[in-house]
C-alpha positions in Angstrom: 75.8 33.1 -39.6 76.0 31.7 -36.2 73.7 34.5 -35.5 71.1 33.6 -38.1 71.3 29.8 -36.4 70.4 31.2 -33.1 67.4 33.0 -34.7 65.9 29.7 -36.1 66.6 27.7 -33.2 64.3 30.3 -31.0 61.5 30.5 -34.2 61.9 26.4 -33.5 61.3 26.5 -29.7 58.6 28.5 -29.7 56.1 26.9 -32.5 57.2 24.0 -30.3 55.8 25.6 -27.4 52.7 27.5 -29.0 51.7 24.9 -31.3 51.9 22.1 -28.3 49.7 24.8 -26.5 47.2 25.4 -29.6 47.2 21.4 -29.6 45.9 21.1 -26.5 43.7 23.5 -26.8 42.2 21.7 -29.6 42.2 18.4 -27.6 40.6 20.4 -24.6 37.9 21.9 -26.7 36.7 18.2 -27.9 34.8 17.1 -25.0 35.1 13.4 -24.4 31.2 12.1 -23.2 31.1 8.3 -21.8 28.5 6.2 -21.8 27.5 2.4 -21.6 24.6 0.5 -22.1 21.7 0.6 -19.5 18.5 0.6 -20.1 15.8 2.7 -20.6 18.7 5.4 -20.2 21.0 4.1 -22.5 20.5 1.5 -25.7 21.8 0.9 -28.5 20.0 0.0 -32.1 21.5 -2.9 -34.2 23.3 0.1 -36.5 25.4 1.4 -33.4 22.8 4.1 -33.0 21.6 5.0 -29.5 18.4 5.5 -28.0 17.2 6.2 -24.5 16.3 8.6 -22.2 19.7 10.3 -21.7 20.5 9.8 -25.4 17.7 11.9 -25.7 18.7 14.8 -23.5 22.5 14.7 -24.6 21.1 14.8 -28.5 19.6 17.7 -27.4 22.2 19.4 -25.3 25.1 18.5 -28.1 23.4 20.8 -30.5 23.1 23.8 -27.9 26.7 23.4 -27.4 27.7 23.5 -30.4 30.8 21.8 -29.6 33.0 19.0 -31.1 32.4 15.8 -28.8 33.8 12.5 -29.0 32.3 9.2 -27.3 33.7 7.2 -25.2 31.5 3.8 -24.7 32.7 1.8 -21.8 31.6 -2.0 -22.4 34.3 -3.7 -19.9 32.7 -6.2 -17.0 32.3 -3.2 -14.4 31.1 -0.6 -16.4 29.5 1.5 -13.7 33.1 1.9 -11.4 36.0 2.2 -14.8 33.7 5.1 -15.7 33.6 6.4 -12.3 37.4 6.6 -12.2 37.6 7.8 -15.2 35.6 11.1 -14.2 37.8 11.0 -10.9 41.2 11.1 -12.8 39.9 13.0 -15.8 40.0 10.7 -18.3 36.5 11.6 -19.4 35.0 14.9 -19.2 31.2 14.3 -18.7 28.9 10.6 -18.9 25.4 10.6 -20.6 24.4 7.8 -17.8 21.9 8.9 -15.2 24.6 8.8 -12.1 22.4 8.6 -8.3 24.2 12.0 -6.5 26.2 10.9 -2.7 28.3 12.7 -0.7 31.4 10.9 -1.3 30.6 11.1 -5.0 30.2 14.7 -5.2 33.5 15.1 -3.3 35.5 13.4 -6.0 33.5 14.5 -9.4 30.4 17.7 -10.0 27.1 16.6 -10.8 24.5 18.7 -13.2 21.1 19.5 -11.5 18.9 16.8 -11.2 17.2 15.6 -13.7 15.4 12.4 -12.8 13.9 11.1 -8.9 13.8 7.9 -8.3 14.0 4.9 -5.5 15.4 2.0 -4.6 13.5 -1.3 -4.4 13.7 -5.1 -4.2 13.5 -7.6 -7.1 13.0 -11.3 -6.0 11.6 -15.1 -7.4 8.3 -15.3 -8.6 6.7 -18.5 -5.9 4.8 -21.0 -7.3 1.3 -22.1 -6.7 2.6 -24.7 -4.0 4.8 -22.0 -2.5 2.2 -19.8 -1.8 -0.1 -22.6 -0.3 2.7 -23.6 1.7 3.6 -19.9 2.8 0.0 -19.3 3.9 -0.3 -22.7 5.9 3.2 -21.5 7.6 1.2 -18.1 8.5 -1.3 -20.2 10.0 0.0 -22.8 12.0 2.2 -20.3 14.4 3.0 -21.2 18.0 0.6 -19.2 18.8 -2.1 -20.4 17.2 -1.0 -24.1 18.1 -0.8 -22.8 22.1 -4.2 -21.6 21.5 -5.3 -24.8 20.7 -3.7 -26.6 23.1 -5.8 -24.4 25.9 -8.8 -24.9 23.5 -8.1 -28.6 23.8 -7.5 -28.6 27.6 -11.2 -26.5 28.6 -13.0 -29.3 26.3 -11.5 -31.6 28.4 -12.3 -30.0 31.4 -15.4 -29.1 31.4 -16.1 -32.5 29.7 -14.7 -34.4 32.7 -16.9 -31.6 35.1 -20.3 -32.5 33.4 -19.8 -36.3 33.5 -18.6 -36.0 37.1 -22.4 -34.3 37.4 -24.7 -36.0 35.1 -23.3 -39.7 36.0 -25.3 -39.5 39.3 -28.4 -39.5 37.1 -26.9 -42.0 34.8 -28.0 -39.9 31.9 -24.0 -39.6 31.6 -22.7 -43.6 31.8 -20.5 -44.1 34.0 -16.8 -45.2 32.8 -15.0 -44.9 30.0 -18.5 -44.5 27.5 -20.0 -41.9 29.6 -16.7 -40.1 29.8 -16.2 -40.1 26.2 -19.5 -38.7 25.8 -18.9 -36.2 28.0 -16.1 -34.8 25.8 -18.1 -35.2 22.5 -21.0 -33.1 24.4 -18.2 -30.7 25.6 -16.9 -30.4 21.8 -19.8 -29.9 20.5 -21.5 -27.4 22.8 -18.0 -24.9 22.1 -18.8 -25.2 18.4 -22.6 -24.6 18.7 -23.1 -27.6 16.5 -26.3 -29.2 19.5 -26.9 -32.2 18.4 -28.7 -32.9 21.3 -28.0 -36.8 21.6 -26.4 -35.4 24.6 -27.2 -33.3 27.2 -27.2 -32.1 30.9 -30.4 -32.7 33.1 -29.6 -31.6 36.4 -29.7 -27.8 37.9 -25.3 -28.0 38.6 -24.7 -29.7 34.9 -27.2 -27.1 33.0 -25.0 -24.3 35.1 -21.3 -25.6 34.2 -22.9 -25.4 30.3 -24.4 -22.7 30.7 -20.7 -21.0 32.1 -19.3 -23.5 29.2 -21.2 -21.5 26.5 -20.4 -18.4 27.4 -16.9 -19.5 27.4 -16.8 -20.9 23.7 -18.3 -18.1 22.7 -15.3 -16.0 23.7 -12.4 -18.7 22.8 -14.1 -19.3 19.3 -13.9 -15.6 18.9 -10.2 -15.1 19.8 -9.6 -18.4 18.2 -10.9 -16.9 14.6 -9.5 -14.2 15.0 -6.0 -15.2 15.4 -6.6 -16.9 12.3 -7.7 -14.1 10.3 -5.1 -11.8 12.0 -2.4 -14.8 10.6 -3.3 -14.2 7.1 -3.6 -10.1 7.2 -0.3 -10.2 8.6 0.8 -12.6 6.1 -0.5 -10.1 3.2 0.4 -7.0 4.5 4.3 -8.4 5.2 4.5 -9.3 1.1 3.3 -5.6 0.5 4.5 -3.2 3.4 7.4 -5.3 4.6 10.2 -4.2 6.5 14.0 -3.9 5.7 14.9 -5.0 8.8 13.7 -8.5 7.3 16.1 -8.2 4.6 19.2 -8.0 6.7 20.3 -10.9 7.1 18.9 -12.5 3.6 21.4 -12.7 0.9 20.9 -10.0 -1.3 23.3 -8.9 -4.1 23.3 -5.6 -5.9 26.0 -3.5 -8.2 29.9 -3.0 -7.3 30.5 1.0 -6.5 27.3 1.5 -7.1 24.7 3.8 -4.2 22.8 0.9 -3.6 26.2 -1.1 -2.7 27.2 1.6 -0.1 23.5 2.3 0.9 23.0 -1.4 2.2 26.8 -1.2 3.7 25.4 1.5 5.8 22.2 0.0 7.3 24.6 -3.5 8.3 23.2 -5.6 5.4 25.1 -9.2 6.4 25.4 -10.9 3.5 25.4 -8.7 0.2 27.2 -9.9 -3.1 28.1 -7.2 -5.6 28.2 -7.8 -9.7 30.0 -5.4 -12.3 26.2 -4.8 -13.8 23.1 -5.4 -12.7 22.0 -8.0 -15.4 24.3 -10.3 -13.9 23.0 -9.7 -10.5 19.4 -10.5 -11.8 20.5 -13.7 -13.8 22.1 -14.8 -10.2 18.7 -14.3 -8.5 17.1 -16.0 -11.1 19.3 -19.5 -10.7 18.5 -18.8 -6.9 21.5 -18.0 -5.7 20.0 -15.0 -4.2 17.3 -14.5 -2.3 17.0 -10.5 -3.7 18.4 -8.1 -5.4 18.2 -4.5 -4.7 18.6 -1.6 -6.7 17.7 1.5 -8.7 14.0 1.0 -9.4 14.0 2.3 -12.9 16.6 0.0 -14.4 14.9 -3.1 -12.4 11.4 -2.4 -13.1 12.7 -1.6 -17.0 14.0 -5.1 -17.6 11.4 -7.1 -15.9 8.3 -5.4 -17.5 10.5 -5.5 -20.9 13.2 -8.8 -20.4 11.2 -12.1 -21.1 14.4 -13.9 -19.4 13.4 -12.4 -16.1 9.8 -13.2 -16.5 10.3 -15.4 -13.2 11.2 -12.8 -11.1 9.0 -9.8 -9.4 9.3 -6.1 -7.6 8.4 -6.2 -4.5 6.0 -2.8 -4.1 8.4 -1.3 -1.3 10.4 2.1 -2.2 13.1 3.3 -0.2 16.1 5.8 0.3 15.1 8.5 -2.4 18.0 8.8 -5.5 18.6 12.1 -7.2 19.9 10.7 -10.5 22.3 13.6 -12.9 24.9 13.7 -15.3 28.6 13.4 -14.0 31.5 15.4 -14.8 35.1 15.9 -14.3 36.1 18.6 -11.9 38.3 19.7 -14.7 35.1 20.8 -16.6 35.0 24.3 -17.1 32.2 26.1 -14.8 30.7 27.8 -17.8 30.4 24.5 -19.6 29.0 22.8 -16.5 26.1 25.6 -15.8 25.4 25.7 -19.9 24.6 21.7 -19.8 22.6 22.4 -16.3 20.8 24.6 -17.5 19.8 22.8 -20.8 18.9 20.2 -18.9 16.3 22.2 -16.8 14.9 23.7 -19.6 14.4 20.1 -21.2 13.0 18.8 -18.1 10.4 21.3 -17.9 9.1 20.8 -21.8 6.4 18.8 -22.7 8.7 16.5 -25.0 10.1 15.1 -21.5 6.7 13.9 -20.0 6.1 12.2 -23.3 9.2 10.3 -23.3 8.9 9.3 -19.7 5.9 7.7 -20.4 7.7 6.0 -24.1 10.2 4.3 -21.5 7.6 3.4 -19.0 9.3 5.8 -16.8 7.8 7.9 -13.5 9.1 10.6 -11.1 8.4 10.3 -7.7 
């Protein structure tokens, strides 16, 4: 009897241990695919369907696999960084979101090949009529241009002063204050090549100091327009080729944990404010408490060609700092499982069917 006990007890123990190990197995085999909302890469339809570029390639990969899968949506305020732990700890074993590959990234979780190449680039407020007047008069009226007319200023008066000093011997200059006066209107208007003619020099030294004074305007009107035109080139060639190094010290927000975040960390951004998503980064620039917001160019340019509550704001057309978007897994993935869903996805990538739906989401590669 008390060896009959024994044998039950061991039959016990080990469907205890096998069946815990066939359980896991099961659990194991069920891969568990996050995802969140961002579009064009991720949407969802009013019946809890999805849609999107990525829904699109996983839809596709899912049926190669043919593998049970269960989805894990993430909708908490910082979407972007509980899904990145959850990759790091294992939690999850793959996400359908387009994730930009780094090297601190790829030391914690793998990455699939690339599927997508995009940019960063800068989203900012639309300026108003009055803005852009104002912007262009600033452009204009630069110390430089108010030093050059300062010396303009100072050469009417002096050779002015030189021909009424000469022409008030003959009195056809009169002498005090009238004929001194005139002398500057004569000066002014012989440097804009105006000639009246109600005034001019008669004698051999005055026609010489104009003749020199001609010459002269000629030359100052000359750098004179062109430091105007120069003002305004500069001006529109700064709103379309602009610099980073004039963002630096702007305030500029972008996502928390996200490339962009540790990009602008890098190149000594001053004064950058991070959100959970970038929809509430863009809502802050639009109530103008930023100045820009920088991110992934595909997301950005998504929502203000597509999102009438952003119809005040604007890309700037700048690209920068190339991003080689993928999916993310777990390092726990199996390898065979990670090279089958690479490999799907090149294959998708190169069809036909992808260039189309690029072009449905208003999507390019670069």
């Amino acid at each position: 009897m008390k060896h009959f006990y024994w044998h039950w007890m061991l039959v016990f123990v080990l469907t205890l241990i096998f069946g815990g190990d066939a359980f896991a197995q099961v659990s194991l085999d069920t891969l568990r695919v996050g995802l969140y909302e961002s579009p064009p890469f991720v949407m969802f339809k009013e019946d809890g369907s999805m849609h999107g570029v990525s829904a699109w390639l996983w839809e596709q990969i899912r049926q190669d696999l043919n593998r049970p899968f269960k989805l894990v949506p993430y909708s908490s305020g910082q979407p972007l960084k509980t899904l990145l732990y959850d990759l790091e700890t294992s939690k999850i074993d793959l996400a359908i979101n387009p994730i930009t590959i780094t090297s601190d990234r790829n030391r914690q979780i793998n990455f699939t090949y690339p599927f997508y190449v995009g940019n960063l680039t800068i989203a900012e407020r639309k300026g108003s009529r009055m803005d852009s007047i104002f912007s262009v008069l600033k452009a204009i009226f630069s110390i430089r241009l108010l030093y050059l007319v300062l010396i303009l200023f100072g050469l009417v008066i002096m050779f002015g002063f030189l021909i009424w000093l000469v022409e008030k011997q003959n009195n056809h200059f009169e002498r005090g204050k009238k004929g001194l006066v005139s002398s500057f209107w004569w000066s002014a208007v012989t440097m804009t090549t105006v000639g009246y003619g109600d005034k001019v020099p008669v004698s051999n030294l005055g026609r010489f100091i104009a003749l020199i004074w001609m010459l002269c305007s000629l030359i100052i009107i000359s750098i004179f327009t062109a430091s105007i035109t120069s003002s305004l080139t500069v001006h529109k060639l700064t709103q379309v080729t602009d610099s980073l190094e004039n963002y630096r010290r702007a305030k500029v927000g972008t996502v928390e944990s996200s490339a962009t975040d540790g990009f602008l960390q890098r190149n000594f951004f001053r004064d950058v404010h991070t959100y959970p998503e970038f929809i509430s980064g863009l809502k802050e620039l639009e109530n103008n408490n930023l100045e820009y917001f920088i991110y992934d160019e595909p997301w950005l340019d998504y929502q203000l060609n597509n999102n009438p509550e952003f119809n005040s704001l604007r890309l700037l057309p700048m690209r920068f700092n190339v991003q080689l978007y993928a999916m993310p897994m777990a390092k726990t993935l199996s390898e065979d499982l990670h090279d089958q869903i690479s490999a799907a996805l090149l294959q998708l990538t190169e069809s036909h069917d992808w260039e189309l739906l690029l072009d449905e989401y208003q999507l390019k590669e670069y």
